[in-house]
TORKE-673473 format. One line per 8 residues: number of its first residue (from 1); their letters; for each residue z, y, x of N, C-alpha, C, O, CB. Coordinates in nm, 2 decimals. Glycine has a CB too. Layout:
BEGIN
NUM) A) Z Y X Z Y X Z Y X Z Y X Z Y X  ...
END
This chain:
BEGIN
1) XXXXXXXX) 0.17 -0.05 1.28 0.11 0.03 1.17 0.14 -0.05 1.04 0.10 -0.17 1.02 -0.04 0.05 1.19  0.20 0.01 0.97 0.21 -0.03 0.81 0.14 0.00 0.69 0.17 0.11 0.64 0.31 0.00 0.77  0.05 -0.07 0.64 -0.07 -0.03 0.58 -0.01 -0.07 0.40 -0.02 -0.19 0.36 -0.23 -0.12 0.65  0.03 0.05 0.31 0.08 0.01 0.18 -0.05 0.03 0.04 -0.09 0.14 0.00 0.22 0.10 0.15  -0.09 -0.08 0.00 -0.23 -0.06 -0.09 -0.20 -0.12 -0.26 -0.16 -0.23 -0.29 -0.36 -0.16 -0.01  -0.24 -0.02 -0.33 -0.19 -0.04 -0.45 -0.39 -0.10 -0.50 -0.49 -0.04 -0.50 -0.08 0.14 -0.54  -0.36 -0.21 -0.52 -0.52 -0.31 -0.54 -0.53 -0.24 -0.69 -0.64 -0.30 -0.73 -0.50 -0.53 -0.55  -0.50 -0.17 -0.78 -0.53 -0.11 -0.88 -0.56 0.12 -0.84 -0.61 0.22 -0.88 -0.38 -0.16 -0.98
9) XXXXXXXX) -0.52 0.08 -0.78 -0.57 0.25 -0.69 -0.70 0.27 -0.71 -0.79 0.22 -0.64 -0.56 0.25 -0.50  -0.74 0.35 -0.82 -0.85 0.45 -0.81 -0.96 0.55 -0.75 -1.07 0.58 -0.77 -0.83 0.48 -0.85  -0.84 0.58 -0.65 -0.86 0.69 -0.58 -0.92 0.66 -0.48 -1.03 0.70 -0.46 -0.77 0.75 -0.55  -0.84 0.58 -0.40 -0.86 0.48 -0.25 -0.92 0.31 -0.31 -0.90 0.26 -0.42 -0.66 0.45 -0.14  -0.97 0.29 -0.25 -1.06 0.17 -0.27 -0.99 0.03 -0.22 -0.99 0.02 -0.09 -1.20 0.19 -0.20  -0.94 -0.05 -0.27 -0.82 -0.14 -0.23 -0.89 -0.21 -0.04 -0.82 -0.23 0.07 -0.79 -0.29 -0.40  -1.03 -0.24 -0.07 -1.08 -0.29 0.03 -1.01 -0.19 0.15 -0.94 -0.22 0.25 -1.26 -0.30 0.02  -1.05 -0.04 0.12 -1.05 0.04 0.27 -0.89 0.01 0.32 -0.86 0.05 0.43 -1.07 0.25 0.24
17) XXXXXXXX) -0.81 -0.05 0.25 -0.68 -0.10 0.40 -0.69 -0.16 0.46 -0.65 -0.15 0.57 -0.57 -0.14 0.42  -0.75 -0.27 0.41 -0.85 -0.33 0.49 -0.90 -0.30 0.63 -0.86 -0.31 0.74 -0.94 -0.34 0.42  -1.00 -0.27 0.57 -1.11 -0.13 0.69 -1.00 -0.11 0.76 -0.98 -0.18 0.86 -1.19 0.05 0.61  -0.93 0.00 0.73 -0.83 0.05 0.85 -0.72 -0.04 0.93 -0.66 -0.01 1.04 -0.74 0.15 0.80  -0.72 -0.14 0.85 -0.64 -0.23 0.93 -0.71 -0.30 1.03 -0.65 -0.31 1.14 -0.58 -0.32 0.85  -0.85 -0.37 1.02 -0.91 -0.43 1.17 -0.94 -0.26 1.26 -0.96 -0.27 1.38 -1.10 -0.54 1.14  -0.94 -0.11 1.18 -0.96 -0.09 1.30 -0.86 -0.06 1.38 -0.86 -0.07 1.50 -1.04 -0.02 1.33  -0.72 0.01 1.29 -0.62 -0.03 1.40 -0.62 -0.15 1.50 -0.60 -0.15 1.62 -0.52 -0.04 1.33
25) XXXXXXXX) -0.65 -0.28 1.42 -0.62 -0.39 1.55 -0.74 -0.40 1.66 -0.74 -0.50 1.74 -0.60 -0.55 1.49  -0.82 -0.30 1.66 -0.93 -0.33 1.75 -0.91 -0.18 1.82 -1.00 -0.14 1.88 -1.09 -0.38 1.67  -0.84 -0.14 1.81 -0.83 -0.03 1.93 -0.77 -0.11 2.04 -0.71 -0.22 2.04 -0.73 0.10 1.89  -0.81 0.00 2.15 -0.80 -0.04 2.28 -0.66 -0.05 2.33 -0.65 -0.12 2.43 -0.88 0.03 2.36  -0.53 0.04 2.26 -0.43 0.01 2.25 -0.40 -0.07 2.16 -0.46 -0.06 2.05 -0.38 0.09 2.24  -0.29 -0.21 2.18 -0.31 -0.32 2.11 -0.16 -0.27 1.99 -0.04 -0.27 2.04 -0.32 -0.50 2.23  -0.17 -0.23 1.90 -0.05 -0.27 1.80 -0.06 -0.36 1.69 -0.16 -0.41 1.64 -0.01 -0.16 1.73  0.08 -0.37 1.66 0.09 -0.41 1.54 0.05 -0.40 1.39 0.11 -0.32 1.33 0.17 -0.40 1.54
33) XXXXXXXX) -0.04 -0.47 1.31 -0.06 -0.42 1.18 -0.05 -0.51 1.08 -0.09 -0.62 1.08 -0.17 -0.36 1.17  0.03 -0.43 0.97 0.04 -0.53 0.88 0.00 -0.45 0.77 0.00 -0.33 0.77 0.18 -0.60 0.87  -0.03 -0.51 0.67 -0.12 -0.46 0.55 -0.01 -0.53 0.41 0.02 -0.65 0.39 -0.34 -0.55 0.56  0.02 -0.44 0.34 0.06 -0.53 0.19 -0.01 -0.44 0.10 -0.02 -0.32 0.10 0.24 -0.55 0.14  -0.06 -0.55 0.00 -0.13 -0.50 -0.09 -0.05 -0.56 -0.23 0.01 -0.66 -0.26 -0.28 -0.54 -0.06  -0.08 -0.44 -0.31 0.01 -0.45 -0.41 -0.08 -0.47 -0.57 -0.16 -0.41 -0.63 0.12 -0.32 -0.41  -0.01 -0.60 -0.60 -0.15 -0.61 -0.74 -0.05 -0.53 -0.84 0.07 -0.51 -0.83 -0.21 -0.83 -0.82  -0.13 -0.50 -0.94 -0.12 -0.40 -1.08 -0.02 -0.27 -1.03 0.07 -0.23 -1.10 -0.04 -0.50 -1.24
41) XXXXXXXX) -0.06 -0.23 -0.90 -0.05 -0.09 -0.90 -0.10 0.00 -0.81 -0.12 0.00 -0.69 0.05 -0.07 -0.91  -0.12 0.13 -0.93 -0.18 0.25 -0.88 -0.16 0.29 -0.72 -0.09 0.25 -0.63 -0.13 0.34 -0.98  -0.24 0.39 -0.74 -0.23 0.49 -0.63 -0.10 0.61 -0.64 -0.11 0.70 -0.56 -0.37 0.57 -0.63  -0.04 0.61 -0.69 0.09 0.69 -0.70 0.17 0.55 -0.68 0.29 0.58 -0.67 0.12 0.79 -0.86  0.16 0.41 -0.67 0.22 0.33 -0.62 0.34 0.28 -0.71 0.46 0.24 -0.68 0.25 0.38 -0.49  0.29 0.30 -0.82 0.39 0.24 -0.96 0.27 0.15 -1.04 0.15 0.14 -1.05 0.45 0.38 -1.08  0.39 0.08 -1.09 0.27 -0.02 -1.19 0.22 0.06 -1.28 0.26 0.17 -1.32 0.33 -0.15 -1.29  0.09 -0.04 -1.32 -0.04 0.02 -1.40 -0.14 -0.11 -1.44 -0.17 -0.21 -1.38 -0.13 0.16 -1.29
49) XXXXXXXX) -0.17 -0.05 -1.52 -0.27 -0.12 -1.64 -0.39 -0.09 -1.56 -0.40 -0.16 -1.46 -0.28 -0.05 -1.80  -0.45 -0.03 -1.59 -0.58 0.00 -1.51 -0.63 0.09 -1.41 -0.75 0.12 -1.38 -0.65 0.04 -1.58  -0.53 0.13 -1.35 -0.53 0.19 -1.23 -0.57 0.40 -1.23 -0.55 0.49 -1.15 -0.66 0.08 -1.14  -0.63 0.39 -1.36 -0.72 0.53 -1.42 -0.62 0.63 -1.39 -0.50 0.62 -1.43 -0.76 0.53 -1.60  -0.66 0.77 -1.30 -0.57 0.89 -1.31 -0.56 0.92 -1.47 -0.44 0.92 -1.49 -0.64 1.02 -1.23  -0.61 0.94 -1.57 -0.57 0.93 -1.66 -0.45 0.90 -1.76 -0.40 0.98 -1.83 -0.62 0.89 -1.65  -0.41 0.76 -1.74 -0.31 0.64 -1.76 -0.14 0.69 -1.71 -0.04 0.65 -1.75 -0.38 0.51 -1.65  -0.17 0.76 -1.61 -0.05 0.85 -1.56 0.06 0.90 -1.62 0.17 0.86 -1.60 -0.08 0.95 -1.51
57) XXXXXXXX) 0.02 0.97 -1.69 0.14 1.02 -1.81 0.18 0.94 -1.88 0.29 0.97 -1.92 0.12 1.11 -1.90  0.13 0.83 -1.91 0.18 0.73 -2.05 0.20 0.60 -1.99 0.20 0.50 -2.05 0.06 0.70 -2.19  0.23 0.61 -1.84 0.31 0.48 -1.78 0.46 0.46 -1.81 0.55 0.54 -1.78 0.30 0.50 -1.62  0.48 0.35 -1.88 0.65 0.38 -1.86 0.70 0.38 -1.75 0.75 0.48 -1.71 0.75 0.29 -1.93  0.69 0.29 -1.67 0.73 0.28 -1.54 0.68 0.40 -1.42 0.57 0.41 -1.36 0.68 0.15 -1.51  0.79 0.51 -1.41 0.77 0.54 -1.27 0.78 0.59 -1.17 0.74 0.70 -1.12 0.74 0.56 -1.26  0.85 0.49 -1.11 0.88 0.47 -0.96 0.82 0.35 -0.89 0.78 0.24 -0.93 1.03 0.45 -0.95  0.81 0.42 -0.75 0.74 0.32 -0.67 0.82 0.22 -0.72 0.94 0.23 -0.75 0.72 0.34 -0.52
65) XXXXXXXX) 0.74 0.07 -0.72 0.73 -0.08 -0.71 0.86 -0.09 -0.60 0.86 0.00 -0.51 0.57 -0.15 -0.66  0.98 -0.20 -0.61 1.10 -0.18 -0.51 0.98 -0.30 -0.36 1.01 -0.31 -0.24 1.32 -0.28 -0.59  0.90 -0.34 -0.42 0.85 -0.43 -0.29 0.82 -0.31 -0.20 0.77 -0.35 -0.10 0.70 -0.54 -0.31  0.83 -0.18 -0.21 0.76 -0.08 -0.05 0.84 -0.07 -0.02 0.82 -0.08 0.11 0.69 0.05 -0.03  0.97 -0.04 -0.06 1.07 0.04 0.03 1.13 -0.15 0.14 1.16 -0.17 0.25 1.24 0.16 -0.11  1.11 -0.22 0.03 1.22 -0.32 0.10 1.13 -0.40 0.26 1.18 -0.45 0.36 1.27 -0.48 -0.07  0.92 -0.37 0.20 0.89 -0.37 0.31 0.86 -0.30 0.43 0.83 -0.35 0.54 0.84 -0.39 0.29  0.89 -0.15 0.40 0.94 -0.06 0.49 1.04 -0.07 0.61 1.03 -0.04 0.73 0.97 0.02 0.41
73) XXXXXXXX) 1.14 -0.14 0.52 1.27 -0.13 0.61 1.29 -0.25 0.66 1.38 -0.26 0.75 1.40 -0.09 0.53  1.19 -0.38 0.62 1.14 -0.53 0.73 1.04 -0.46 0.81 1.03 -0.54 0.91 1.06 -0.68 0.64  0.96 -0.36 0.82 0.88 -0.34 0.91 0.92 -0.31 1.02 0.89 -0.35 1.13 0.82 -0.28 0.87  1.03 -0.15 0.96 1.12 -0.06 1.04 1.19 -0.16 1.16 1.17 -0.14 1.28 1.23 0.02 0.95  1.26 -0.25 1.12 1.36 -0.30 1.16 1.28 -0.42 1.28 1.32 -0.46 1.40 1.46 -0.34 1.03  1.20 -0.46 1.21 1.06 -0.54 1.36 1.03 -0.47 1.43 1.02 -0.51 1.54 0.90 -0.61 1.33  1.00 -0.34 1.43 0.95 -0.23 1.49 1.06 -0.19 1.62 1.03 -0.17 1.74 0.92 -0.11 1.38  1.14 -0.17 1.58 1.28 -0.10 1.64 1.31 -0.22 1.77 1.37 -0.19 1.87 1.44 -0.08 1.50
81) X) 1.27 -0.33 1.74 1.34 -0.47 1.84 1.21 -0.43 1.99 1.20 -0.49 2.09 1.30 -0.72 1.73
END
């Protein structure tokens, strides 16, 4: 399980990947979990100032942050062995 958390996210509360991450690892099926949390960005998972739905339209930046995809495809690729 790959848990991606933008610590400026409004929406979702940076703690709750947290949350979901011990309870993935405390199920009775044992997997993998890894959690990355991403400082100064939103919940649409681009950088941001203050995380505010608001703030959205007047981001210059936006595209996801390149740290998800590149941890995606280190996850993918541990996963697949």
């Amino acid at each position: 399980v790959l848990i991606i958390q933008g610590d400026l996210d409004r929406q979702v509360a940076a703690h709750h990947a947290d949350k979901l991450a011990d309870m993935a690892r405390n199920r009775k099926k044992k997997v993998a979990v890894d959690v990355l949390h991403l400082p100064d960005v939103n919940h649409l998972l681009v950088p941001a100032t203050t995380g505010d739905p608001s703030e959205y339209a007047t981001l210059p930046e936006k595209q996801v942050v390149s740290a998800i995809p590149d941890k995606i495809a280190e996850f993918l690729s541990t996963a697949i062995r």
